[in-house]
NUSE-935547 format. One record per residue (C-alpha): residue number from 0; y, x, z; chain; residue in three letters. Coordinates in steps of 0.001 Angstrom, whole numbers, m for minus. Layout:
% residues N
REC  vexvex       yy       xx       zz  vexke  nuse
REC     NUM        Y        X        Z      A   ALA
...
//
This chain:
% residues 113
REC  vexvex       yy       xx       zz  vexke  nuse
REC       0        0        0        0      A   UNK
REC       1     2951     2054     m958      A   UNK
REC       2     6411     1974      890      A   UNK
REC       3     8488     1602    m2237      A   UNK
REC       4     6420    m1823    m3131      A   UNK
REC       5     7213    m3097      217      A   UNK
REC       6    10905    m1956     m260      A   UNK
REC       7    11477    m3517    m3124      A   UNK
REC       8     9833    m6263    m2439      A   UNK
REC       9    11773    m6814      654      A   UNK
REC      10    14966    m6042    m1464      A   UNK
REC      11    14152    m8456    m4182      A   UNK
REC      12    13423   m11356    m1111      A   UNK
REC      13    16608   m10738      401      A   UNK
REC      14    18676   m13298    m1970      A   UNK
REC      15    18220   m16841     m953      A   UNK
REC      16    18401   m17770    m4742      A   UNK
REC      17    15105   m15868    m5516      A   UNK
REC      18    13331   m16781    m2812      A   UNK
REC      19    13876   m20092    m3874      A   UNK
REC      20    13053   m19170    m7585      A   UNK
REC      21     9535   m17573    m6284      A   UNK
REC      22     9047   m20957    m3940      A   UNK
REC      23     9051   m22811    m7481      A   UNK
REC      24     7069   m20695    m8647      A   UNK
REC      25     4571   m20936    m6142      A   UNK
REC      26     4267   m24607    m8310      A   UNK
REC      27     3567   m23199   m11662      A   UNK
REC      28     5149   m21204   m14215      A   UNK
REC      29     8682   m22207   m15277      A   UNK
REC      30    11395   m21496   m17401      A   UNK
REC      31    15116   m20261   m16902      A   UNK
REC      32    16480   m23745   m18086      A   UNK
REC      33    13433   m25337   m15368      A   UNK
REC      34    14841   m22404   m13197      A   UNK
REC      35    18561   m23229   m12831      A   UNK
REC      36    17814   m27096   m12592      A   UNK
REC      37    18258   m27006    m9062      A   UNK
REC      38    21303   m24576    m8513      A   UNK
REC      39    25104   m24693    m9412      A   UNK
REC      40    24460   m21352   m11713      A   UNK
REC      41    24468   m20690   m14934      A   UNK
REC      42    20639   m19802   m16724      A   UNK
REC      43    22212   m16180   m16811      A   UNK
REC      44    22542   m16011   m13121      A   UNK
REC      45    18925   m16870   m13190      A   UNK
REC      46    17896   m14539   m16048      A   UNK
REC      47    19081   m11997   m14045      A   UNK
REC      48    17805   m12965   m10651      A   UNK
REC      49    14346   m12993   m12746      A   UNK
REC      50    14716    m9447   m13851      A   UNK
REC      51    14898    m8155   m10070      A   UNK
REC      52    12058   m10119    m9222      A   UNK
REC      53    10248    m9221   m12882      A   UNK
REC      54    11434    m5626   m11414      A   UNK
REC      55     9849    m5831    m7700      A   UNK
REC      56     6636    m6747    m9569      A   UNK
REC      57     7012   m10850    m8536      A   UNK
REC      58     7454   m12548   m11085      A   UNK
REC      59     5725   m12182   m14686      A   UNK
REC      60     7593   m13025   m18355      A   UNK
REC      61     4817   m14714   m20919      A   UNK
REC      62     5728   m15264   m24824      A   UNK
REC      63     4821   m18685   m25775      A   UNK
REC      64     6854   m19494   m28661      A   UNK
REC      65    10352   m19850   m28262      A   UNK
REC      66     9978   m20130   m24490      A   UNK
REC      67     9466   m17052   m21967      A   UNK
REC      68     7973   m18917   m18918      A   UNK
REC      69     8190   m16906   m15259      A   UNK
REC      70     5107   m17163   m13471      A   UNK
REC      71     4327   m15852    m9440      A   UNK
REC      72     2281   m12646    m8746      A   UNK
REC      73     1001   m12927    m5457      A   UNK
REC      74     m138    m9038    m5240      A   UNK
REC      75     3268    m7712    m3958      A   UNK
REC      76     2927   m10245    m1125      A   UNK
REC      77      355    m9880       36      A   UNK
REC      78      903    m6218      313      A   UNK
REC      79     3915    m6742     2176      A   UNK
REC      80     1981    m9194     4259      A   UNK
REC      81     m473    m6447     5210      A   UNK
REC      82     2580    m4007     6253      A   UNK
REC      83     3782    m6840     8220      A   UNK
REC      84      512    m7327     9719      A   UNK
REC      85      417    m4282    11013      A   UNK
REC      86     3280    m4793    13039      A   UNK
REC      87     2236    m8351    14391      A   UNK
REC      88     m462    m6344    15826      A   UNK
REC      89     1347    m3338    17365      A   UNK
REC      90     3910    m6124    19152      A   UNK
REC      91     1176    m8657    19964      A   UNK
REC      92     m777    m5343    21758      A   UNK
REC      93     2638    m4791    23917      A   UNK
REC      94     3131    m8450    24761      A   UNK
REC      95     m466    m8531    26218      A   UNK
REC      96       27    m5209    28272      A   UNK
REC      97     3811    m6810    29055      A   UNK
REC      98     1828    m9974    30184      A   UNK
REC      99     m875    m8073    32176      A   UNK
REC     100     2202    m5921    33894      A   UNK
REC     101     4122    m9384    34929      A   UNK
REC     102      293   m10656    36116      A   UNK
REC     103     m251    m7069    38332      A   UNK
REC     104     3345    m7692    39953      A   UNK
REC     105     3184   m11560    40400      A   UNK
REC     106     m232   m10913    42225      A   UNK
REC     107      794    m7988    44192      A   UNK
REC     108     3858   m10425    45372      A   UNK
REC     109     1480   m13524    46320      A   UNK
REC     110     m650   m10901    48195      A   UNK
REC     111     2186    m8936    49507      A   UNK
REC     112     1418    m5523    48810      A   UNK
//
C-alpha cells in the first residue's frame, strides 16, 4: 500500500464536490452532463474535478461513442481503508489500556488502597 496512493487519495477526497461526484458514482457510471445535474457548476467545473479524481486513480473515463462515462474504482479505497485501519487499531489498543488504567484506579479507590 504505498503512501503516495493514500496521499492522493486523501487529497483528491478533500473537496466536498468530488466526494459527492464519487458518492454518485458509487450508483453507476455517469457522465459530466449526469455529473453537474445536481450542482450550481458548470460541466467544466466537473470535467476538471474528474481529472483529479481520474488522477488519484478514482474514477475511470470509458469511450462509448460520443459519451465518456466516469465510473468508481474502489481499489484506492480500500487501500486507504487499510491505512486507516491500522490506526483504528493502534487507538482502539490505547483506549482499552486507558480503560483498564481508569478500572485499576476506580478499584484501588472502592478498596482504599
Amino acid at each position: 500500500m504505498g503512501q503516495d496512493e493514500v496521499s492522493s487519495t486523501f487529497a483528491a477526497l478533500a473537496d466536498p464536490v468530488r466526494r459527492a461526484i464519487l458518492t454518485r458514482l458509487a450508483a453507476g457510471g455517469a457522465t459530466v452532463t449526469e455529473l453537474a445535474e445536481p450542482f450550481s457548476i458548470t460541466p467544466q467545473a466537473v470535467s476538471k474535478h474528474l481529472k483529479v479524481l481520474e488522477r488519484a486513480g478514482l474514477l475511470t473515463r470509458d469511450r462509448a461513442g460520443q459519451r465518456r462515462p466516469a465510473r468508481l474504482r474502489d481499489e484506492p479505497l480500500e487501500t486507504s481503508q487499510q491505512w486507516i485501519a491500522g490506526y483504528r487499531r493502534l487507538i482502539s489498543g490505547r483506549l482499552d489500556r486507558l480503560d483498564d488504567t481508569l478500572q485499576d484506579l476506580k478499584r484501588e479507590k472502592e478498596t482504599g488502597r
